[in-house]
C-alpha positions as CSV (number, residue, x, y, z in Angstrom):
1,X,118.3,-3.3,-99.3
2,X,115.4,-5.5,-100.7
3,X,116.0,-4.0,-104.3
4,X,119.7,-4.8,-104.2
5,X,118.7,-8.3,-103.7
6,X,116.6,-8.4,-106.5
7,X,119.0,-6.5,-108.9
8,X,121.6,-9.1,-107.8
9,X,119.2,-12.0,-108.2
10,X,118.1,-11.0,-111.7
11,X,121.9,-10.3,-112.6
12,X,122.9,-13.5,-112.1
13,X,119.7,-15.3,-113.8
14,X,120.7,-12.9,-116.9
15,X,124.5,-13.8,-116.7
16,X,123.5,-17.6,-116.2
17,X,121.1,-17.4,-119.0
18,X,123.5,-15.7,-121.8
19,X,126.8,-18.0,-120.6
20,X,124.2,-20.8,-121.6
21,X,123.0,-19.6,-124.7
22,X,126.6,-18.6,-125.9
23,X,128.0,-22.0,-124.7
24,X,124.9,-23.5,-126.7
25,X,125.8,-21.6,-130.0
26,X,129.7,-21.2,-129.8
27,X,130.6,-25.0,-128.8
28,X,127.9,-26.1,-131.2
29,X,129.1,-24.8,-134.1
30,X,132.6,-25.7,-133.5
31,X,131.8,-29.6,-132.3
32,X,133.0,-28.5,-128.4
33,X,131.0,-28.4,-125.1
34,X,131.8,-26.2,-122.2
35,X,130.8,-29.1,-120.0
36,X,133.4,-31.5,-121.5
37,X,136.1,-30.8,-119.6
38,X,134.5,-31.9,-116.6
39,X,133.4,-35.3,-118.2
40,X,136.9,-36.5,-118.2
């Protein structure tokens, strides 16, 4: 049980991470951000 905990906690630090970094590159190079639509 203690494993699953950490397999889930480092799965979601890896999923937050990469959703950053592609959010970063992707919405950079096209003049976007992710976190524009909630600036209305």
């Amino acid at each position: 049980m203690g494993m699953t905990i950490v397999y889930v906690v480092v799965s979601l630090a890896v999923c937050i991470t990469y959703f950053l970094a592609v959010d970063h590159f992707l919405m950079d190079s096209q003049g976007l951000d992710f976190w524009y639509l909630f600036r209305k």
